[in-house]
Each structure stands twice: as C-alpha cells, then as structure tokens.
N, C-alpha and C positions, 0 to 999 in steps of 0.2 A: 829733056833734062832727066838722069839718072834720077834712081830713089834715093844713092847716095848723098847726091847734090841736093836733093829736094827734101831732104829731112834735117835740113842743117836748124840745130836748135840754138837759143842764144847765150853767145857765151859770156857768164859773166864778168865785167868788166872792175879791174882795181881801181874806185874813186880816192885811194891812199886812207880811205876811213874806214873803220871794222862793221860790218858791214850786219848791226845789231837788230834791224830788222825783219831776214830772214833765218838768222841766229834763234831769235826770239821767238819768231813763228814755229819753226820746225822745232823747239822745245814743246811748244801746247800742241803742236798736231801729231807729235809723238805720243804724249799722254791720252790724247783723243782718242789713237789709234790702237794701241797698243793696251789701255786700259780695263776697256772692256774684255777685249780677248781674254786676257792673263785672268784678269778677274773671274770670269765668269768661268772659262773652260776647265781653269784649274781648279776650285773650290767649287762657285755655284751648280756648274755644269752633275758635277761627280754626286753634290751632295742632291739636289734635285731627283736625281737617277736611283739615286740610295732611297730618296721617299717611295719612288713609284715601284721597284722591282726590287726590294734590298735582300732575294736570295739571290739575283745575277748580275748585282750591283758591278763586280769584277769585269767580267766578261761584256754587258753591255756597255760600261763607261768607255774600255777599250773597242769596242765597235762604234760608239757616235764618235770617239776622238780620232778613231782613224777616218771616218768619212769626213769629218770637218777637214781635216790635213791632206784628203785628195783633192777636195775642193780650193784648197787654198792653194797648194802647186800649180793646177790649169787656171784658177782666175786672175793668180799675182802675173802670169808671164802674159794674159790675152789683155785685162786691163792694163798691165805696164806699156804695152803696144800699145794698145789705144789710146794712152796719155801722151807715148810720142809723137804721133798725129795727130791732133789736137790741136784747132789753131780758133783763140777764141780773144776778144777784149781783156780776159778774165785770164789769160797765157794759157799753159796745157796741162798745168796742176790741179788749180784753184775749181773747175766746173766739177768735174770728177769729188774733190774732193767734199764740195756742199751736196751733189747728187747724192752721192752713196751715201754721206750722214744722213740724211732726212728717210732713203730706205731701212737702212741701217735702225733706225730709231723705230719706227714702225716695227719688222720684226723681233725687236726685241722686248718690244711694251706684250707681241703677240705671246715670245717666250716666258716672261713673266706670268702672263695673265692664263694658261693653259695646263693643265694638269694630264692632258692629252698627250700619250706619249708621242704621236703620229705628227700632232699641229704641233709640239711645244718642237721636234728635234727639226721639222722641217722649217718653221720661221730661223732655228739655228743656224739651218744651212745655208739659208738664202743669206743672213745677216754674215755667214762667213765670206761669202761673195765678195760683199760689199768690203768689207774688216782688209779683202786682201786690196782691193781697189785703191782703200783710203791710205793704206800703207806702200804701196808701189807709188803713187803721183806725192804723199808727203816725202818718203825718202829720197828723191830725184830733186826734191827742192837745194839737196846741198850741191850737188852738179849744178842745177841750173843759175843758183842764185849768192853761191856764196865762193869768192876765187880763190884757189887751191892754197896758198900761206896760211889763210885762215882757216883752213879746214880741219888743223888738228884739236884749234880751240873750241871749233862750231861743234866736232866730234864727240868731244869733253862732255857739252850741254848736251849735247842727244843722248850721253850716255848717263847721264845725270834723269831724263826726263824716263829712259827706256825700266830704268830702276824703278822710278816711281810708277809707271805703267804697269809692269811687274807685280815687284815687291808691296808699291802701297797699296797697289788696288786688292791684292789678294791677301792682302792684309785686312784692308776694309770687307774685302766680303767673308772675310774666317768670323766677323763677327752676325753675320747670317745665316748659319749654316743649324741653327736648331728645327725650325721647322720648316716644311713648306713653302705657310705664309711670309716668313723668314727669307728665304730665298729669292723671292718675288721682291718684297722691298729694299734686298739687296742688289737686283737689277736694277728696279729704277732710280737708286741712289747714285747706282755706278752710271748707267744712263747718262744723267742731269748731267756731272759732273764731265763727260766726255763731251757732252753736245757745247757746254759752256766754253770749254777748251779749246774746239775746232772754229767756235765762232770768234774767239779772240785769235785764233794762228791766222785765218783768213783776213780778218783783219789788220793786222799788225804787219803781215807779210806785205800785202796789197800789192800780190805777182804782177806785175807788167803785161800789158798785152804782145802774144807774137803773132798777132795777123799776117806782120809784113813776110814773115818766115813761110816759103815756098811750099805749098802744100805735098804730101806724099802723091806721087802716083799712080794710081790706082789700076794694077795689071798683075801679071803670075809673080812676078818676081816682089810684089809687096808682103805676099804670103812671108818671105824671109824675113819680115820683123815681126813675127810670132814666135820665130824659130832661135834654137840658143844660139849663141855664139862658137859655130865648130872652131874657128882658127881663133882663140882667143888667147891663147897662149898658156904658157905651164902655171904663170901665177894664179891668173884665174883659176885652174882648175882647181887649186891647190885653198885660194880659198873659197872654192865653193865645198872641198873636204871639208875644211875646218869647220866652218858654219855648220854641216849635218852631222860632225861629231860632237860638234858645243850641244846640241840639241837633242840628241839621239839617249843621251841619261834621263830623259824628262819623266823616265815612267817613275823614279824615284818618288817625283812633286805628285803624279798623278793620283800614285797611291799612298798620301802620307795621312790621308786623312787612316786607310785601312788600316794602313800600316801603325797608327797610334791606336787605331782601339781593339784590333784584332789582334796583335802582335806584341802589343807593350802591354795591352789590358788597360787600355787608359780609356773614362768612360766618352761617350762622345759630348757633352757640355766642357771635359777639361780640353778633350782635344784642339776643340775650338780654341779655346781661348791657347792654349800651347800654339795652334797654327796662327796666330795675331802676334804671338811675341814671336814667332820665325821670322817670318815675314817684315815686322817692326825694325826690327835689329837686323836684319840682312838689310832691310833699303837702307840702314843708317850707315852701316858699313859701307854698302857698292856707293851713295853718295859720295859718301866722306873719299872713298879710292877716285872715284870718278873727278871728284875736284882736282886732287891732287896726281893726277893721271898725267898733265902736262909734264910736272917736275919730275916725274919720276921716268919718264921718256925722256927729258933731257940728261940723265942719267947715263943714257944709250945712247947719246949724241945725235937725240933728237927721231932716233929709229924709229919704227913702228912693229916690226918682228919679232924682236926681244923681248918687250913687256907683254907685247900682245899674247905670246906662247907663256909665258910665266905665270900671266892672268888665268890661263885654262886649265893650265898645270894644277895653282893652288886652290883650283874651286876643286878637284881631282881629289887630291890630297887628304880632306875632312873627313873625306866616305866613311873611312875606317873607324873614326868614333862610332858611332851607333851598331857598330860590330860587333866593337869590343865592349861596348858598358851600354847595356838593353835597357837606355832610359829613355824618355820624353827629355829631361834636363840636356842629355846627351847628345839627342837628336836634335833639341835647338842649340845647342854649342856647333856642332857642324853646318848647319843651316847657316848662321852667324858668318863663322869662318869663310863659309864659303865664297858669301858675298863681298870678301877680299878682292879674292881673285876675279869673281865676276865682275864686279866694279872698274878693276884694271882693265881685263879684256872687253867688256863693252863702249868703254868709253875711248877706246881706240880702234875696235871693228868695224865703225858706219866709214872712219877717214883711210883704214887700210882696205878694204872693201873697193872704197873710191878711186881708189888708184892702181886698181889695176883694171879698171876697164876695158876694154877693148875699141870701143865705139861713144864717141861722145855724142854722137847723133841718137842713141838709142839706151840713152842710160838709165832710164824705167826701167825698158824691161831687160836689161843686159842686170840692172842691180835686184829687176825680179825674179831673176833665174837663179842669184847667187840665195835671197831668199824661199826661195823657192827648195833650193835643197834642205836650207837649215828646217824648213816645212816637211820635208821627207823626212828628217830625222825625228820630227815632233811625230810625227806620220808614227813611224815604224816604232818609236820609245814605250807608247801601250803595249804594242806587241812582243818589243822584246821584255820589257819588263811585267808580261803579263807569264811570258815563257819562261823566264826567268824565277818569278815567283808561281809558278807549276812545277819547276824543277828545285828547287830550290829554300823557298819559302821568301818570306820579304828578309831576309836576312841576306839574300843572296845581290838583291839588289846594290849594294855598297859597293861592292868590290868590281859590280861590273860598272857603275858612274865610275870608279878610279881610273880604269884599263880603258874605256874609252876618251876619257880624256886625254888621259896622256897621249894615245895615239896623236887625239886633234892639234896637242901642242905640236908634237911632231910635224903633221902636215903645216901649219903656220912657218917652223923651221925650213920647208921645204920649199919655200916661193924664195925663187933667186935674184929677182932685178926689184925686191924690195927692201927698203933702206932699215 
C-alpha cells in the first residue's frame, strides 16, 4: 500500500443536516487557541518585557517575538503531520489537542509565576510549541468534519470566534498591563478561560474515531508529509502570499503600546485603558462584519476573492489616520475601522484557504504550511517594523501597514480557479 493510499482520511459525509456540532466546536477551540496567543504575545508578552528591561524594551520584545514565530513555523507543519497520522478512538484531532492544552497550561502558570527572564521566555517557547499544535489539529477539524456547502457558513463562526481570540483577549489583557503582578493575573485569567473553551470544543465535537483509516507507512518516502506541497498549484501559493502579507503589518499592534506613550506622550495608565477600547470596538466591528460576511459574499454571487481582497484592502486603508492627526482618539478611530475590513476578510479566510488544497489526505499540515507563512509574517512584522521605526520613527509605521496590504489584496486577486 502506497502512503498515498494509506493516509486516506475521512471524508465527511452530508447527513442533509447543518452539521452544528463540529460548527460549534471549532468556534471554542478557536478561541482556546487563538486566545492566549493574541493575548498574551501582543499586550502581556511586550508589557512583562517593559517591566523587566524597559531601556531594551524595543529591541528585546522584537527578539522573543521573533523566536516565538520560528518556533511556530517548524512546529505548525511537524505537528500538522503528525495529526495526519494519527489514528486513535478519539480520531487525529482530538488527542493532540487535550495533549498540548494540559502542556500548554503548565507553561504558562510557569510564565506567569517567573520574573526570570531566562525560565519566564523559555516556558514561552515551549507553550508556543504547543499554541501551534493546538491550532494545526483545531483548523483541520473543518476539512475533516464539516462538508464543503457548509463551509462558507462554519467560516463565518470561526471568523466570528478568531475575533474574539484577537480582539477580546487583548482587550482583556490591555486591562493588565499596570504592573508586574498585573500581568501575571492577566495570564491566568486568560488561562482559565481558554482551558474552559477547549474542554467544551472536545466535547461538543466528540470527533469520531478513525482506527479503521489505514495507518501511514512508515519508510523514506513518509518523510514527504513533513514537506510542503511543491505541486500545489498557483492558488495555493497565492494564498499562502496573502496570509504572510495580512500578517506582516503586525509590528504596528506590537508597538502600540510604545507608540501611545512614547509617541503621542500618553501616560501608560491612559494607554491602557485607550488599548481596551481599541481592541473593544474592533471585536465589535470584525463581529458585527463577520456575521454579516455571508450577505455580503452573496453580493459577489456567492465568491470568495472579492470580499476576501476588499476585507484586506480596507483594514489597509485606516493606516493613514494616525498620520495625519497625532492622537490616541485617532489612533482608536483607525483600530476601529480597521476591524471592518478584518472582520470581512477573516470570516472568509479559514473557507478560501480550504479550498484550495491540494491534498485532502494531508490537510493539517498542507493548512499548516498556508499558516505557517501568515507565522513568517508575524515572524518578520517585529523586524520590519522595528526597521521601520529606526528609520523612520513610529510614524512611519502607517504607511508601510497600507502598502502591504494592498499588495496582499492583490495576491487574493491573483488566485485563478477561485470563485
């Protein structure tokens, strides 16, 4: 038996009913997932760093966030392998993803509880291990479990939950960021609330077992489900562009904490609270788009390329308020805005993403490679906007989130055998 033949996963099957259970799931194992990360790396991660070093605050936050972002590249694509081979009572999502919560959890009580900058950055690391683990075997739950009609609606909801992963969580933790001890109980606040989440998506889901699915073969040529997808064709690549230029502005969020109190002169108690109503009123928006993200695709006769590049376009767009009027008010007016267009384009990404595939046999990690770049963008977004603002000032930041977005609408425009 080939490895082709032998990694055949199950396909799921249309019962003519909406199929609310793994809908449901992958809504809380997205926030599970997604939650801590955004929370933490964006806000707690930066402001933690500011306690311990705050003359190299700059420069070290862009140094942990790029080793978190190499980590997460090599473990999304070796864990997404391994979730495809995976053959358990519990199917090839579900193990994976109670495993790595429960490591997960641990390092993160360790990053909490650690003033250490050595123990606090390395339980980070490890926890980012897991962080990509739990998001390679969650995302493949819409391949495995949910049949392709309903995937623009299941899309909707994950873009709905990825918002609130986001936007709420680093919303909740902008209200941590005064002190230290502050910090710390903004981990295990956002903790709690992720482990509650993942233990109702596993539940709710209750993945099927794939025993009977042909185990992989274990020889040289298995190494090739590590490996990306060379012949996957022009869309793929196109949107694995998109995704690392959606991601690649990030250094904007990384330094807004700097950017309001070195920049605008705003003390850091207001900034905080200025980064809670960004954040607030951006998930209220990206929600509110994300609901209405169906309708507005049916607009396009039901496309997915057209809104999807429009969605990137107009989070693009905002940059130039904080340009042009050097306020905190300003700055959450574009934040706001933003999550327009983020809202659109998330809540149709996970379902255009899904279809261009290549391998339905390997869609972990075939969708952990397309992850996996938006991760290289997250990757490289410190650096350039660390280069950025060396050259530049944080002023300079705006214009360059506009110029790469709109690139990324471009490349979305540029996938040809997508509707």
């Amino acid at each position: 038996m080939s490895n082709a033949e032998s990694t055949k996963t199950m396909e799921p099957k249309d019962s003519g009913k909406y199929p609310w259970r793994p809908v449901i799931g992958q809504f809380f194992c997205t926030i599970a997932f997604y939650g801590p990360f955004f929370g933490i790396s964006g806000i707690l991660l930066p402001a933690k760093i500011g306690f311990i070093d705050p003359a190299n605050k700059v420069n070290l936050t862009a140094t942990a966030t790029t080793v978190t972002l190499i980590i997460s590249v090599f473990a999304g694509i070796i864990f997404g392998a391994l979730s495809d081979m995976t053959r358990s009572r519990f199917g090839a999502r579900t193990p994976w993803l109670i495993g790595t919560s429960v490591v997960a959890t641990v390092c993160l009580v360790i990053f909490a509880i650690n003033d250490n900058t050595a123990i606090a950055m390395g339980a980070w690391f490890i926890y980012t291990a897991c962080y990509s683990a739990m998001m390679s075997a969650g995302m493949a739950w819409m391949h495995d479990l949910i049949p392709e009609k309903y995937r623009g609606s299941a899309s909707s909801s994950f873009g709905i939950a990825t918002q609130i992963g986001l936007n709420g969580f680093q919303s909740l933790c902008s209200l941590f960021v005064a002190s230290v001890g502050d910090v710390s109980n903004g981990v295990f606040v956002t903790l709690v609330i992720a482990d509650i989440a993942m233990i109702i998506a596993v539940i709710v889901t209750a993945e099927p077992s794939n025993k009977d699915v042909p185990p992989v073969k274990m020889d040289l040529s298995a190494f090739k489900q590590f490996l990306p997808p060379t012949h996957a064709g022009r869309d793929y690549w196109f949107a694995c562009l998109s995704r690392l230029l959606y991601m690649l502005p990030g250094g904007i969020g990384t330094y807004r904490l700097y950017t309001l109190t070195d920049w605008m002169h705003t003390s850091a108690a207001s900034a905080a609270s200025w980064m809670a109503l960004m954040s607030l009123l951006s998930l209220i928006f990206a929600v509110l788009m994300s609901a209405l993200s169906g309708p507005v695709s049916m607009l396009f006769k039901g496309g997915m390329k057209i809104p999807a590049a429009v969605g990137m376009f107009l989070v693009g767009v905002p940059c130039w308020l904080p340009l042009i009027v050097q306020t905190p008010l300003m700055y959450t007016i574009y934040v706001a805005l933003s999550g327009i267009g983020g809202g659109l384009f998330i809540a149709i990404d996970q379902s255009l993403m899904t279809s261009v595939l290549p391998n339905p046999d390997q869609a972990a990690k075939d969708l952990s490679f397309i992850n996996a770049m938006g991760t290289v963008g997250q990757m490289l977004a410190p650096l350039l906007g660390a280069w950025v603002f060396h050259m530049f000032g944080y002023a300079g930041l705006f214009p360059m989130g506009f110029i790469v977005l709109t690139l990324g609408a471009l490349s979305i425009l540029g996938m040809k055998n997508v509707k």
